[in-house]
DODO-55694 format. One record per residue (C-alpha): residue number from 1; residue in one letter; x, y, z. Coordinates in steps of 0.1 Angstrom, whole numbers, plus 5000, padded with zeros to 4 digits. Layout:
<atoms>
{num->NUM	residuo->A	x->X	y->Y	z->Z}
...
</atoms>
This chain:
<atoms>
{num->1	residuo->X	x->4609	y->4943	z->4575}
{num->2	residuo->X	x->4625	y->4979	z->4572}
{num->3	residuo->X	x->4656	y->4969	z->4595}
{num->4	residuo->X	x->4657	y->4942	z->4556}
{num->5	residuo->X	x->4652	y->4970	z->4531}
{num->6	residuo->X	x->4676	y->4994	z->4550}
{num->7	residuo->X	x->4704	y->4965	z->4550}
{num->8	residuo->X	x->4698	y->4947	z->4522}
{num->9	residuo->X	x->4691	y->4962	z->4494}
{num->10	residuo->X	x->4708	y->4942	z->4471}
{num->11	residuo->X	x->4684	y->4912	z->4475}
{num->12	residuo->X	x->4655	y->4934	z->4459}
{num->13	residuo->X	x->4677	y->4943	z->4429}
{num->14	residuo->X	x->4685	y->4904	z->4422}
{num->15	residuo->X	x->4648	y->4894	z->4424}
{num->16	residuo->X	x->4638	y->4928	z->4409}
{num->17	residuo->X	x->4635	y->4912	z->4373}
{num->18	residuo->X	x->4615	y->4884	z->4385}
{num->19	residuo->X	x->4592	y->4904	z->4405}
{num->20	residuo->X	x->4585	y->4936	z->4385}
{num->21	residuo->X	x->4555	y->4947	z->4401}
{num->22	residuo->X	x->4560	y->4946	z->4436}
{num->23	residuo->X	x->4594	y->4936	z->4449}
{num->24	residuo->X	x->4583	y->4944	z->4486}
{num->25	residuo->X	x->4571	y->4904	z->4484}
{num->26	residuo->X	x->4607	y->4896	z->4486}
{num->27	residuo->X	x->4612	y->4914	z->4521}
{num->28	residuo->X	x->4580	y->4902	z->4539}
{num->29	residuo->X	x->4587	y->4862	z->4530}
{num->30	residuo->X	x->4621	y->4873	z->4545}
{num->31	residuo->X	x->4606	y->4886	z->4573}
{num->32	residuo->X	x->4582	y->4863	z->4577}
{num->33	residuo->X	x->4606	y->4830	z->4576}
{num->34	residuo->X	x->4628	y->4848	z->4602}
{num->35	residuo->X	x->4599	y->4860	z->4626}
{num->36	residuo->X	x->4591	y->4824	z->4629}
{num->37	residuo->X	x->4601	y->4801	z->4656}
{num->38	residuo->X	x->4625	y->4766	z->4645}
{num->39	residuo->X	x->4607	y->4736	z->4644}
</atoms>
Protein backbone atom coordinates (compact mmCIF):
# COMPACT_ATOMS: atom_id res chain seq x y z
CA UNK A 1 0.00 0.00 0.00
CA UNK A 2 2.88 2.62 0.81
CA UNK A 3 5.04 1.32 -2.26
CA UNK A 4 0.99 3.02 -4.00
CA UNK A 5 1.01 6.28 -2.02
CA UNK A 6 4.76 6.85 -2.62
CA UNK A 7 4.26 6.34 -6.53
CA UNK A 8 1.05 7.35 -7.19
CA UNK A 9 -0.05 10.08 -5.80
CA UNK A 10 -1.88 11.40 -8.38
CA UNK A 11 -4.70 8.77 -8.13
CA UNK A 12 -5.66 10.16 -4.64
CA UNK A 13 -5.95 13.70 -5.97
CA UNK A 14 -8.39 12.49 -8.87
CA UNK A 15 -10.70 10.59 -6.48
CA UNK A 16 -9.87 13.21 -3.71
CA UNK A 17 -13.29 15.05 -4.53
CA UNK A 18 -15.28 11.93 -4.40
CA UNK A 19 -13.84 10.64 -1.31
CA UNK A 20 -13.38 13.73 0.97
CA UNK A 21 -13.05 11.97 4.16
CA UNK A 22 -10.76 9.40 3.82
CA UNK A 23 -9.01 8.95 0.47
CA UNK A 24 -6.71 6.11 1.92
CA UNK A 25 -9.86 3.83 0.65
CA UNK A 26 -8.58 4.39 -2.82
CA UNK A 27 -5.08 2.79 -2.07
CA UNK A 28 -6.15 -0.31 -0.01
CA UNK A 29 -8.91 -1.41 -2.98
CA UNK A 30 -5.71 -0.92 -5.03
CA UNK A 31 -3.92 -2.92 -2.98
CA UNK A 32 -6.13 -5.28 -2.35
CA UNK A 33 -7.21 -6.05 -6.25
CA UNK A 34 -3.44 -6.48 -6.88
CA UNK A 35 -2.57 -8.70 -3.75
CA UNK A 36 -4.97 -11.09 -5.17
CA UNK A 37 -4.34 -14.05 -7.24
CA UNK A 38 -6.08 -14.19 -11.30
CA UNK A 39 -8.83 -16.32 -11.53
Amino acid sequence: QRLIETTRPDIVKKFAPVLKEDANVIFQYIHQCNSQTPS
